[in-house]
C-alpha positions as YAML, in Angstrom:
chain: A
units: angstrom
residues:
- id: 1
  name: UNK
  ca: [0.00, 0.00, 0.00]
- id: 2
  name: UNK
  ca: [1.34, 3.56, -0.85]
- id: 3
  name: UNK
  ca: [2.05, 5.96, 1.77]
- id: 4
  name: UNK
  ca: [-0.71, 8.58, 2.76]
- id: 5
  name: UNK
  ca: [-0.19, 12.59, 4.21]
- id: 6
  name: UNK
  ca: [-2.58, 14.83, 6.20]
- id: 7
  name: UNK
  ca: [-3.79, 17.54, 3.59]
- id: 8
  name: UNK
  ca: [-3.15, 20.29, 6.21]
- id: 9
  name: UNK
  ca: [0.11, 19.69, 7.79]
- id: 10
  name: UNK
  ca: [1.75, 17.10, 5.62]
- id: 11
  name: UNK
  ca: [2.61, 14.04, 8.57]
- id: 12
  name: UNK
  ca: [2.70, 10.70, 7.43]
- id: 13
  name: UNK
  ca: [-0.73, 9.08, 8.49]
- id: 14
  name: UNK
  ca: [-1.75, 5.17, 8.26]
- id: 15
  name: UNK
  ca: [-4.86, 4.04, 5.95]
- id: 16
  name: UNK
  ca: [-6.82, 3.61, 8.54]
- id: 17
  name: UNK
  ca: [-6.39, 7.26, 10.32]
- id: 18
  name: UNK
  ca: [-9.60, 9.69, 10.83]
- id: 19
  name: UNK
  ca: [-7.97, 12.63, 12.14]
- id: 20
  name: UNK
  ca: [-4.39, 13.75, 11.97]
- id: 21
  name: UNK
  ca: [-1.61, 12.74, 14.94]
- id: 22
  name: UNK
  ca: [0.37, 15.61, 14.85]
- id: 23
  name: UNK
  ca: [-2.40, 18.62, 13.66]
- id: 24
  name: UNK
  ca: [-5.74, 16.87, 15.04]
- id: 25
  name: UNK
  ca: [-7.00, 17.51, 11.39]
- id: 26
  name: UNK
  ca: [-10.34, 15.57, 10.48]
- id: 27
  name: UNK
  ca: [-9.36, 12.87, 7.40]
- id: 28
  name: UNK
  ca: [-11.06, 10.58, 5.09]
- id: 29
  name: UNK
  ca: [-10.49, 8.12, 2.44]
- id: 30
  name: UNK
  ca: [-11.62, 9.08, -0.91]
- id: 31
  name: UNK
  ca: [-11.80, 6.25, -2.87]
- id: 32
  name: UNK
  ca: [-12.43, 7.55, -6.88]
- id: 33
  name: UNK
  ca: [-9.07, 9.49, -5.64]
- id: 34
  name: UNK
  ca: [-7.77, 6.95, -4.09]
- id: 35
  name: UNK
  ca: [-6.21, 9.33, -1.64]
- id: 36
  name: UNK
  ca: [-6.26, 10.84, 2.16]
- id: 37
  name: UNK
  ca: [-8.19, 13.97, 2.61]
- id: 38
  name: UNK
  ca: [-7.98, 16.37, 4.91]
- id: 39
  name: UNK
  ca: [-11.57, 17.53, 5.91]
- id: 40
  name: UNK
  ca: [-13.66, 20.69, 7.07]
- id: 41
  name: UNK
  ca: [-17.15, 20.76, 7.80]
- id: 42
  name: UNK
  ca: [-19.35, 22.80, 5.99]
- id: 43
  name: UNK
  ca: [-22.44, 25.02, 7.25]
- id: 44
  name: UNK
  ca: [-24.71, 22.10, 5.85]
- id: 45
  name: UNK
  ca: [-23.20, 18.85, 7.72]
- id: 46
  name: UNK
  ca: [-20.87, 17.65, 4.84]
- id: 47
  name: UNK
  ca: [-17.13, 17.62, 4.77]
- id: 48
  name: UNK
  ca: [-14.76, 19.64, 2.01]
- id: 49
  name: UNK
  ca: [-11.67, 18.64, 0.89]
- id: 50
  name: UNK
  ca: [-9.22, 21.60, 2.16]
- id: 51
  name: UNK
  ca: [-7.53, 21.80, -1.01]
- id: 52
  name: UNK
  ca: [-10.38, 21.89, -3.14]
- id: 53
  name: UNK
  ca: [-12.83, 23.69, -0.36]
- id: 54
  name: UNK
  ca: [-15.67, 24.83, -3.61]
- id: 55
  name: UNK
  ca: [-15.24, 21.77, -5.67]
- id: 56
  name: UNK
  ca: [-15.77, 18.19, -3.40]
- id: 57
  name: UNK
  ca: [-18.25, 17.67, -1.09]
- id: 58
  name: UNK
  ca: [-17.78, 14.78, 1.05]
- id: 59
  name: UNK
  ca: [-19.96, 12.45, 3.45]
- id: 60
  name: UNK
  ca: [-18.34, 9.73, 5.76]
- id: 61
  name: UNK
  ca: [-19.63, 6.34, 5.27]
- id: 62
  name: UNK
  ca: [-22.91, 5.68, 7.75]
- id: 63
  name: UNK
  ca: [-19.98, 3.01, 9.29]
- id: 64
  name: UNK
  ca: [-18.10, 5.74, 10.79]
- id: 65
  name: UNK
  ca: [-20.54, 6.17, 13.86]
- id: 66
  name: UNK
  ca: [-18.55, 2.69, 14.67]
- id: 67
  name: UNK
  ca: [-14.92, 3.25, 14.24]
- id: 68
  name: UNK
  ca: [-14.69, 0.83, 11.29]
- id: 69
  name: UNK
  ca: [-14.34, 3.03, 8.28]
- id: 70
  name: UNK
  ca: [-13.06, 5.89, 7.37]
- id: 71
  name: UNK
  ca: [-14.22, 5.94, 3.63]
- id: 72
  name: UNK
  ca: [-15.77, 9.22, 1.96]
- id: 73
  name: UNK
  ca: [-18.55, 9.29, -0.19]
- id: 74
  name: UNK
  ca: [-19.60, 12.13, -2.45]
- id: 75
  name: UNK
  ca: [-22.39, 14.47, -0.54]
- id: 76
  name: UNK
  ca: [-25.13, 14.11, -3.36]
- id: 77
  name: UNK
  ca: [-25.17, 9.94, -3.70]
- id: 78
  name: UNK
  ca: [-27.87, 8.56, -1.72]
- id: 79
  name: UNK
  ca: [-25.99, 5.66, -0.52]
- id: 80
  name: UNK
  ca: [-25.47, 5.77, 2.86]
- id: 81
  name: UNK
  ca: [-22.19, 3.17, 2.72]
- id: 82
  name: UNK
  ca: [-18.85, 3.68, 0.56]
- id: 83
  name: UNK
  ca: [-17.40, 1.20, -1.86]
- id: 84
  name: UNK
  ca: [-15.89, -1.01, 0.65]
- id: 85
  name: UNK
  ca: [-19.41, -1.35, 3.31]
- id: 86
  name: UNK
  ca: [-21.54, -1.90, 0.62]
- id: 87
  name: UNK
  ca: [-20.31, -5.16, -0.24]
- id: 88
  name: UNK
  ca: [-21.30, -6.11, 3.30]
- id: 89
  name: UNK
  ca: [-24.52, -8.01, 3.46]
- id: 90
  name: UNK
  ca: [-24.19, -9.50, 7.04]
- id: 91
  name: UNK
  ca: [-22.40, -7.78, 10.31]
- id: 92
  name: UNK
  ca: [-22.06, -9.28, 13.55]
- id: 93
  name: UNK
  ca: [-24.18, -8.13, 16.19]
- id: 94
  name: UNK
  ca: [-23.09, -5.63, 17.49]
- id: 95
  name: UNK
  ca: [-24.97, -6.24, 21.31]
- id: 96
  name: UNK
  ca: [-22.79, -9.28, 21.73]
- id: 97
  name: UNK
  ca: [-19.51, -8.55, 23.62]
- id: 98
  name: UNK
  ca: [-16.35, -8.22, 22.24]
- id: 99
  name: UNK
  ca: [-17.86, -8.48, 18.72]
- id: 100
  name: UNK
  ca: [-17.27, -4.94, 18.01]
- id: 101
  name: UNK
  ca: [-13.59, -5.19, 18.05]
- id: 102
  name: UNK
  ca: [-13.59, -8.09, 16.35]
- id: 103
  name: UNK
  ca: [-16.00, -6.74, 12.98]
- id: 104
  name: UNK
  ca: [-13.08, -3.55, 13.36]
- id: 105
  name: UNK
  ca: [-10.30, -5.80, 13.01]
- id: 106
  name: UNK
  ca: [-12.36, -7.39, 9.66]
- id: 107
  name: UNK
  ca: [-13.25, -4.48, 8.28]
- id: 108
  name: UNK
  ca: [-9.43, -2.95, 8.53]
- id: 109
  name: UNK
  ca: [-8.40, -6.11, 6.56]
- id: 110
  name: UNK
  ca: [-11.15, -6.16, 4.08]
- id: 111
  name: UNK
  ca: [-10.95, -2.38, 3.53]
- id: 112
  name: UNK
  ca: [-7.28, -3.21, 2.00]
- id: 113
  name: UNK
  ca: [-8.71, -6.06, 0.09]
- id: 114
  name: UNK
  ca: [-10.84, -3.62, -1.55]
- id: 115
  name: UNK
  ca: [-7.78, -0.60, -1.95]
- id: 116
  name: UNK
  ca: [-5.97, -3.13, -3.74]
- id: 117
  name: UNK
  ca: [-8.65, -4.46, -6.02]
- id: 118
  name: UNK
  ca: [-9.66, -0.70, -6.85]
- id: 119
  name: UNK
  ca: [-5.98, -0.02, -7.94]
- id: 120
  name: UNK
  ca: [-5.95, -2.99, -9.65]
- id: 121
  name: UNK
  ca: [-9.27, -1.81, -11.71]
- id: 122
  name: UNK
  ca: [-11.04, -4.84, -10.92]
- id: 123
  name: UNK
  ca: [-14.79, -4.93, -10.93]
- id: 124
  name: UNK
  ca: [-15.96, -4.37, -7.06]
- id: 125
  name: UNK
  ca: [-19.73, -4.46, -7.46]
- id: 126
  name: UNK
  ca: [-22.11, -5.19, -4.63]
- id: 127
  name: UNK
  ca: [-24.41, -7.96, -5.02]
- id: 128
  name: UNK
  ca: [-27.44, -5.44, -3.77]
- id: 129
  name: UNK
  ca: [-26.65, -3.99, -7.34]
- id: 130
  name: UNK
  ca: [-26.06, -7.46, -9.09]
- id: 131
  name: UNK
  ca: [-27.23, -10.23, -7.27]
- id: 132
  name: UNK
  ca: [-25.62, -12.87, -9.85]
- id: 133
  name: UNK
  ca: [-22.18, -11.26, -10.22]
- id: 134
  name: UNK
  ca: [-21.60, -8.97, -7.47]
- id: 135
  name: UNK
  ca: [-19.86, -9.45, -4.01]
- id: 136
  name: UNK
  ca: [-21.15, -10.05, -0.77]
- id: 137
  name: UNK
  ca: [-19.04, -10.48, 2.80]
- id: 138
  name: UNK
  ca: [-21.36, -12.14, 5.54]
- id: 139
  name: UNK
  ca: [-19.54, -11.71, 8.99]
- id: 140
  name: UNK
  ca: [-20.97, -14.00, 11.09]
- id: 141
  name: UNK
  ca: [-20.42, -16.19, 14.47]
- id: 142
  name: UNK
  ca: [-21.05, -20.24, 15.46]
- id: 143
  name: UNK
  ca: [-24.49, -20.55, 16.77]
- id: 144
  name: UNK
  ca: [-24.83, -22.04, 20.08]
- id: 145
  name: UNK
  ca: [-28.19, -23.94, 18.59]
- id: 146
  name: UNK
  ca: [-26.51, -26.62, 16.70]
- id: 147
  name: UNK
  ca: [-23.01, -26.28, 17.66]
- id: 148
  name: UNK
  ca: [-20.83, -26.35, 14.55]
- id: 149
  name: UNK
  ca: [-18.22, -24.18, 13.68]
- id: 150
  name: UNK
  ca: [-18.91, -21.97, 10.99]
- id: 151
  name: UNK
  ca: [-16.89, -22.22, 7.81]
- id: 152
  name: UNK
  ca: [-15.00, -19.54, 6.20]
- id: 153
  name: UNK
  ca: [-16.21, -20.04, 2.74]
- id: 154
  name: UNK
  ca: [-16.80, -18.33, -0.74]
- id: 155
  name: UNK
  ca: [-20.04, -19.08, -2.56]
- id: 156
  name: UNK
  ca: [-20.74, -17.55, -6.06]
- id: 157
  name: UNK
  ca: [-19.79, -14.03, -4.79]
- id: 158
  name: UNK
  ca: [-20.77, -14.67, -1.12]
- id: 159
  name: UNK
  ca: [-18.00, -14.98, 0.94]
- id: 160
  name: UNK
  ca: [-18.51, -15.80, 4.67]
- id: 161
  name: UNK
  ca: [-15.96, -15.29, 7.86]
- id: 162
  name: UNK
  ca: [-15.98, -16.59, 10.92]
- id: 163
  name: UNK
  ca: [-15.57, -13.71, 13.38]
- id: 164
  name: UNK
  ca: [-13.44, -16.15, 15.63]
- id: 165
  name: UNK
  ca: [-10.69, -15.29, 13.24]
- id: 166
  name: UNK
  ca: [-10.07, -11.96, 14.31]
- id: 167
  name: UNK
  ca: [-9.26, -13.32, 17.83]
- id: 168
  name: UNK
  ca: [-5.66, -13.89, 17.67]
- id: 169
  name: UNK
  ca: [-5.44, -16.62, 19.64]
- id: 170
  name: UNK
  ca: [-8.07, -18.70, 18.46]
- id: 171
  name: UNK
  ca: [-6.73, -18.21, 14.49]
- id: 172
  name: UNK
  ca: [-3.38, -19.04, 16.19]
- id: 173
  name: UNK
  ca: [-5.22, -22.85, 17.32]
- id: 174
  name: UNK
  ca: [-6.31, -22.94, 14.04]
- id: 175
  name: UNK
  ca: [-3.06, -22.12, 12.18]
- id: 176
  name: UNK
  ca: [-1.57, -24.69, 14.50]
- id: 177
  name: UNK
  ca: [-4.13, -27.12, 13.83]
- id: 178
  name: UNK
  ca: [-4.04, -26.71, 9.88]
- id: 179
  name: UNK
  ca: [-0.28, -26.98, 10.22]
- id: 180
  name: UNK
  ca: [-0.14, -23.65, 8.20]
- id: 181
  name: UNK
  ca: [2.86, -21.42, 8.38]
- id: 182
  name: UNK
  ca: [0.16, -18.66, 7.73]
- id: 183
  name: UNK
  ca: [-2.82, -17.34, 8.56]
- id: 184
  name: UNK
  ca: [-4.01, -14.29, 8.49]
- id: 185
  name: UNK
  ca: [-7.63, -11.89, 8.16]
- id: 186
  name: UNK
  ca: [-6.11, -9.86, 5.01]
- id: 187
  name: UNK
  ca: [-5.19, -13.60, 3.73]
- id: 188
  name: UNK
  ca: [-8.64, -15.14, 4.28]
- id: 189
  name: UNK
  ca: [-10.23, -12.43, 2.13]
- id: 190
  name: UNK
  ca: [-7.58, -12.61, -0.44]
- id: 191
  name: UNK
  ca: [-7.79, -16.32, -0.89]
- id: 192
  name: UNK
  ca: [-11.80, -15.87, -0.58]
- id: 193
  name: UNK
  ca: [-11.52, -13.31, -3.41]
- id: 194
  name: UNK
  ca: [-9.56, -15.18, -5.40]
- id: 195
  name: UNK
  ca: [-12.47, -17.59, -5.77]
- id: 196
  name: UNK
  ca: [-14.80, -14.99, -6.97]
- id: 197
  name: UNK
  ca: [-12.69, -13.55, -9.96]
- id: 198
  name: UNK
  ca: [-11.80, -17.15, -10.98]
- id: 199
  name: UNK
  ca: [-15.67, -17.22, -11.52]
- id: 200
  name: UNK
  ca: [-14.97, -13.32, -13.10]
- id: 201
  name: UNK
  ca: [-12.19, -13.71, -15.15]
- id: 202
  name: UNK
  ca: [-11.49, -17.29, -16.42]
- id: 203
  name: UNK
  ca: [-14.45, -19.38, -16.24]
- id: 204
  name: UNK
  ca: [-16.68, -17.00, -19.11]
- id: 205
  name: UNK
  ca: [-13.50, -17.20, -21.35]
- id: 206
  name: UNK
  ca: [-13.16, -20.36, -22.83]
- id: 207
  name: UNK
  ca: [-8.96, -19.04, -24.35]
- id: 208
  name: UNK
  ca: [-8.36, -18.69, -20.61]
- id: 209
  name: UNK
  ca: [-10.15, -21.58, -19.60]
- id: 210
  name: UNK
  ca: [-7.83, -23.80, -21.32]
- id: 211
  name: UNK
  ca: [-4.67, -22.11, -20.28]
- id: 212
  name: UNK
  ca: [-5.47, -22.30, -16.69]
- id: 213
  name: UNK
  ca: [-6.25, -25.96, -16.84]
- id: 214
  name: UNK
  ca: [-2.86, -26.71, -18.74]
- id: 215
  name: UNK
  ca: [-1.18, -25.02, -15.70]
- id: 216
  name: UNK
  ca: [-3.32, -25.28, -12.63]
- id: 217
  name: UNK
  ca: [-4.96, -28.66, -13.56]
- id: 218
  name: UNK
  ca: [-8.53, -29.55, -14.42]
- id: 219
  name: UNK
  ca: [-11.45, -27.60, -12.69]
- id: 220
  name: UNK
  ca: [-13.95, -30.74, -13.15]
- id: 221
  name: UNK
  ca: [-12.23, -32.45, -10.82]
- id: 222
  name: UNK
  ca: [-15.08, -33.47, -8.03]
- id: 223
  name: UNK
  ca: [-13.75, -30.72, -5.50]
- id: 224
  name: UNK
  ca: [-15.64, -32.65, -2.23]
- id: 225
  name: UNK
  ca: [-13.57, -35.36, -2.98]
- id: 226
  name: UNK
  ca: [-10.61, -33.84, -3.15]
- id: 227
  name: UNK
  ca: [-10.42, -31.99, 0.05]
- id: 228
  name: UNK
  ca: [-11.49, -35.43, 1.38]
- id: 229
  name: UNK
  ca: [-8.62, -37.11, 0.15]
- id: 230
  name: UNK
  ca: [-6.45, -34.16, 1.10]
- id: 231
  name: UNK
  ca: [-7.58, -33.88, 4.53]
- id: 232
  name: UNK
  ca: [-7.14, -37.41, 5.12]
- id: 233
  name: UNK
  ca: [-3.36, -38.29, 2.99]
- id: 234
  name: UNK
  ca: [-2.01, -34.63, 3.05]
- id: 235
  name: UNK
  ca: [-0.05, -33.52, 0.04]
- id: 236
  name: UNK
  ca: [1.93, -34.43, -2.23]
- id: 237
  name: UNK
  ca: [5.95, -35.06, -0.73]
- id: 238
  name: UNK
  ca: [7.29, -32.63, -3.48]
- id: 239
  name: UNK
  ca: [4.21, -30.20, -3.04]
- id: 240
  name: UNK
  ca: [6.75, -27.07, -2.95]
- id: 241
  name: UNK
  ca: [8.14, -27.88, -6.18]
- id: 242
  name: UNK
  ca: [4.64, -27.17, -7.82]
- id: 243
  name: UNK
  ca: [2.28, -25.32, -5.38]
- id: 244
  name: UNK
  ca: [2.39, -21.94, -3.15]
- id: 245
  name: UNK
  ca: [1.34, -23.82, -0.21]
- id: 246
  name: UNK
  ca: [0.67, -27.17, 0.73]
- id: 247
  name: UNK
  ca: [-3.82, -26.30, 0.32]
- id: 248
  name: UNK
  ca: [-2.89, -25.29, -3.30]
- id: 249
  name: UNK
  ca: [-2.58, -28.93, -3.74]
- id: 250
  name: UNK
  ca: [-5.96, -30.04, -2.86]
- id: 251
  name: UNK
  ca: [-7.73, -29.13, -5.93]
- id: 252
  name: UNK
  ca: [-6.74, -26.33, -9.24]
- id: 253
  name: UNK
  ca: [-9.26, -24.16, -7.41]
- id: 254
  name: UNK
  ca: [-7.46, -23.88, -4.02]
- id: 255
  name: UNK
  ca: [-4.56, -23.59, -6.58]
- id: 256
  name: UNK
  ca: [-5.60, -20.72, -7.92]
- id: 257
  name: UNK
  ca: [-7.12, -18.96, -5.21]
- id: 258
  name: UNK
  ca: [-4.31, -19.19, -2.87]
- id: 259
  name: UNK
  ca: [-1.45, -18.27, -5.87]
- id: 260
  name: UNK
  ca: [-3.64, -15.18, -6.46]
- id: 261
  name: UNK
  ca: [-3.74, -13.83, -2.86]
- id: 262
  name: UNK
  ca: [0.47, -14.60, -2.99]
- id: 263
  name: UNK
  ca: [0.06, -12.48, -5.88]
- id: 264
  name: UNK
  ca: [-1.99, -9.79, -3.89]
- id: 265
  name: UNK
  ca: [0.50, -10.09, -0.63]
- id: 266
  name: UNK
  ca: [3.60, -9.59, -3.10]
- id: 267
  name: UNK
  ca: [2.31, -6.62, -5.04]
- id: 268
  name: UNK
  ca: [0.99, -4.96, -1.96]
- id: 269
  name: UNK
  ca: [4.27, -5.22, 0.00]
- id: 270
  name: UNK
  ca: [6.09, -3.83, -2.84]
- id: 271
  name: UNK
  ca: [4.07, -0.76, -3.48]
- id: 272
  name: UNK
  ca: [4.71, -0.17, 0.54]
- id: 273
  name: UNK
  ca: [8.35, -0.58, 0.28]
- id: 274
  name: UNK
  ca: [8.01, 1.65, -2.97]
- id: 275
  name: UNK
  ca: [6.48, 4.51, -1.08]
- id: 276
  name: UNK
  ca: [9.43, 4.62, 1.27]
- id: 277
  name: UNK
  ca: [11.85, 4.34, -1.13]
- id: 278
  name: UNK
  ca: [13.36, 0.89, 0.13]
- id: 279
  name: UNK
  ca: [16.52, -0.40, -1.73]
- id: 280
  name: UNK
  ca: [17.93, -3.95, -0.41]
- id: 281
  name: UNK
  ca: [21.86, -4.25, -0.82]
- id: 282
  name: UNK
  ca: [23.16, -6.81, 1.85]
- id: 283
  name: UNK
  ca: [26.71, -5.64, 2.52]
- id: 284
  name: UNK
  ca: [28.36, -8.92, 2.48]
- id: 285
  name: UNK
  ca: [26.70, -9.92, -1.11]
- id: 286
  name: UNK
  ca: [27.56, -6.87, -3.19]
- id: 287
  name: UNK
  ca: [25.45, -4.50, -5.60]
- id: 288
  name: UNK
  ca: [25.02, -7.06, -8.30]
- id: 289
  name: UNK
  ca: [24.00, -9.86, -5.98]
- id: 290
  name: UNK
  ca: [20.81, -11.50, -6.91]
- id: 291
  name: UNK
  ca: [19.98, -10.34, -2.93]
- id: 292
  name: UNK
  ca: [20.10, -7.06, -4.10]
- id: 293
  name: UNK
  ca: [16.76, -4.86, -5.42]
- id: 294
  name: UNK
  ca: [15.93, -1.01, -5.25]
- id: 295
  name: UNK
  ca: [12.14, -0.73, -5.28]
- id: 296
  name: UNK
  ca: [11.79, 1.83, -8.09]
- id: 297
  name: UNK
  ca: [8.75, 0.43, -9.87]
- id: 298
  name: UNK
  ca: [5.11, 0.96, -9.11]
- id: 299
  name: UNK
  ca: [4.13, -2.74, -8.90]
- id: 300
  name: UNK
  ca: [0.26, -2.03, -9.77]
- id: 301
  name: UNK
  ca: [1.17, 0.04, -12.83]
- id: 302
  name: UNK
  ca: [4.56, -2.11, -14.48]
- id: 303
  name: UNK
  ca: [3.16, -4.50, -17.49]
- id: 304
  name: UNK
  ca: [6.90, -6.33, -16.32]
- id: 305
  name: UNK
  ca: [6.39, -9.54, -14.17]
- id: 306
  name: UNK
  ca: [9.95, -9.91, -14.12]
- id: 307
  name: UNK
  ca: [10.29, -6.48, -12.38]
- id: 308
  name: UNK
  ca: [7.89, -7.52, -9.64]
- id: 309
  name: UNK
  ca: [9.27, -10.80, -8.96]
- id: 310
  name: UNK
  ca: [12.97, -9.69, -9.53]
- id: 311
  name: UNK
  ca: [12.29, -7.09, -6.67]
- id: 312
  name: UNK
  ca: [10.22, -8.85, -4.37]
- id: 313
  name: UNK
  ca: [12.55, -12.16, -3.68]
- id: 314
  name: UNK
  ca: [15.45, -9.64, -2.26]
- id: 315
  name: UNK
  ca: [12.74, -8.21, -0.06]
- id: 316
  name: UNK
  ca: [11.25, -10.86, 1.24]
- id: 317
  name: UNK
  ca: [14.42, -12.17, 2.20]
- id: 318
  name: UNK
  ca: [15.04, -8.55, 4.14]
- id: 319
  name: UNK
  ca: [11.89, -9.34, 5.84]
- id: 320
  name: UNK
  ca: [12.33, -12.51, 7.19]
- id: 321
  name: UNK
  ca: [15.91, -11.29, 8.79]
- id: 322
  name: UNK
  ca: [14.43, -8.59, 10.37]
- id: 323
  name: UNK
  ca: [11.83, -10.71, 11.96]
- id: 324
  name: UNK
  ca: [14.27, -13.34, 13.00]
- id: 325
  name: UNK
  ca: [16.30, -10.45, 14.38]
- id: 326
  name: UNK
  ca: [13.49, -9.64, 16.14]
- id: 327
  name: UNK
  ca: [12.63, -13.65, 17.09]
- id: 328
  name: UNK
  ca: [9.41, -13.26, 14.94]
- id: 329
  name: UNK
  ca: [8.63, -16.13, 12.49]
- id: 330
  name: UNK
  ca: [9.19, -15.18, 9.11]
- id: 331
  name: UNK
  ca: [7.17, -12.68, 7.55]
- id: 332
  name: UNK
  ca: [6.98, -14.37, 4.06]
- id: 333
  name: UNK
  ca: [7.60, -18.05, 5.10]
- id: 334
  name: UNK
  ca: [7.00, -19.29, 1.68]
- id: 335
  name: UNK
  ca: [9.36, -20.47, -1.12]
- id: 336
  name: UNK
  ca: [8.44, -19.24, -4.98]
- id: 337
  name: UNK
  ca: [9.54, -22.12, -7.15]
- id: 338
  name: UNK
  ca: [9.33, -21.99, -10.61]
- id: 339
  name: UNK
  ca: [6.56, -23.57, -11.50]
- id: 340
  name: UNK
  ca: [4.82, -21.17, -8.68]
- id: 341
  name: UNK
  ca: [6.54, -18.55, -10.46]
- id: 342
  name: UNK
  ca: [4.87, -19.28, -13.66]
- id: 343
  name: UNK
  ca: [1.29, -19.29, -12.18]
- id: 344
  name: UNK
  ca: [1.91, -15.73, -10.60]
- id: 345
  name: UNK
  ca: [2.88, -14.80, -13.82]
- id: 346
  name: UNK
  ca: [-0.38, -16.32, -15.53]
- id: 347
  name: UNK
  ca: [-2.09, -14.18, -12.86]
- id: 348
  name: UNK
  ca: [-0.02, -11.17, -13.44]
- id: 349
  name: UNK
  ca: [-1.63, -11.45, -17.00]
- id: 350
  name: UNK
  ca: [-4.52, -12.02, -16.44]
- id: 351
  name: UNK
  ca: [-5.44, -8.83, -14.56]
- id: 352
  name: UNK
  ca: [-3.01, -6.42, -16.85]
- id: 353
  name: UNK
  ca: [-5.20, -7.93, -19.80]
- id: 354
  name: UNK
  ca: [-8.36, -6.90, -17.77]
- id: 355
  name: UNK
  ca: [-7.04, -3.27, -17.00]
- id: 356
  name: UNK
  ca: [-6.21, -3.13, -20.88]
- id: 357
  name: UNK
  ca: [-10.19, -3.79, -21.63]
...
């Protein structure tokens, strides 16, 4: 994610800010500028952008009232929610303890989920607009009636969380559980939307079609069975030859869905370590080492795969030291092989050919 300012005084602020650290400031998220405002209230209840006091007119999302956006919306729309809320069909309720914190920590995840699929030019429609092809995010908890644990889950668009994820120690039991080096919120919803533009992007084209299922394998597989038989032999031995994680082997879908949210995680990271100008040069490896990368590329605009990957394997390696320095796991505890390398490509593609439409 780039790096955002206050309007007024020009301090560094985080995505998620609503006022200003340093000059107290009011700020919101404008999302067709996708950009940081810095707000004043005008005689008739709506916010202007201080730059442009006579020209945008501002509302905050109806979600503000709970601390869990901080997304603008144009003063003469009549919806009440911004781009991000409005894919929300189901919240948790909000008279249960604890479950406000939790729906904050969701909606800070799946508020970048939607940043990066807006700079990506994807199609973020709600299914109250589209109820075939649009997006919906139900946020929901286990019932005490029948006394299963809800699934997180994608469904034609509908994509359901648990709420027990956003408790850090119970996704920690589950990460433990799953034996899965990670698990995260922002991960969940990038896997989970990974589902939906599979359903977007490749199944209507029958070109692309083909080409995924000569490198990700065949979609007609029966997918029931296959998590069976993954859930009860595990993967393959030489799964990290082939797949992004050992679930990308159950079943091309999984495949696909977790490559792309690698995809989302790389390209995300690298527009962050863009904004701040990072260059990697290890000392004891030299400027030509293969160890070595300055981030100089805008990894949402470059057509260059090559320049994102070439950039991103230096980092990644920088992150992980840090965090061991630190006595973290690793940040990025993943190894890109090169048949991985070729499916991130095939995504890479596949959304530059969709921006080019």
């Amino acid at each position: 994610m780039k790096l955002f300012k206050c309007g007024h005084c020009g301090q560094l602020v985080y995505f998620e800010n609503s006022y200003c650290i340093s000059c107290n400031a009011t700020l919101g998220f404008d999302p067709k500028a996708m950009d940081m405002l810095a707000l004043q209230k005008a005689e008739d209840g709506t916010f202007v952008d201080l730059k442009k006091p006579a020209v945008s007119f501002f509302k905050y999302c109806f979600n503000k009232q709970y601390n869990v956006c901080n997304w603008l919306i144009p003063a003469h729309e009549s919806s009440q929610f911004c781009t991000a809320c409005n894919l929300n069909r189901t919240i948790p309720d909000l008279t249960q303890a604890d479950h406000l914190s939790k729906w904050t920590r969701i909606e800070i995840a799946k508020h970048r989920l939607v940043y990066s699929l807006l700079r990506f030019r994807l199609p973020v429609v709600s299914k109250f607009i589209n109820k075939e092809k649009g997006i919906a995010f139900d946020f929901m908890a286990d019932t005490q009636e029948d006394g299963e644990r809800l699934l997180t889950g994608h469904d034609h668009g509908a994509i359901t969380l648990n709420i027990e994820e956003a408790d850090d120690a119970i996704r920690e039991m589950a990460r433990n559980q799953m034996d899965e080096v990670y698990r995260t919120l922002l991960g969940h919803f990038r896997h989970e939307i990974g589902h939906y533009y599979w359903d977007q992007l490749i199944l209507p084209d029958k070109k692309r079609l083909q080409s995924f299922r000569n490198l990700f394998g065949d979609d007609r597989a029966d997918y029931g069975e296959a998590l069976k038989e993954h859930y009860a032999n595990g993967s393959p031995a030489d799964w990290q030859m082939h797949f992004i994680s050992a679930y990308a082997s159950a079943h091309p879908w999984e495949d696909w869905a977790e490559t792309w949210a690698h995809y989302l995680h790389i390209v995300d990271t690298l527009e962050t370590g863009y904004s701040f100008g990072v260059s990697v040069n290890p000392k004891v490896a030299g400027p030509d080492s293969e160890m070595s990368a300055r981030l100089n590329i805008d990894p949402y605009v470059t057509q260059s795969f090559e320049e994102i990957i070439d950039r991103w394997i230096p980092l990644s390696f920088a992150m992980n030291s840090l965090n061991r320095s630190m006595g973290h796991k690793d940040s990025y505890p993943f190894v890109i092989s090169e048949k991985v390398k070729e499916k991130l490509h095939y995504i890479h593609t596949t959304i530059r050919e969709r921006l080019q439409k």
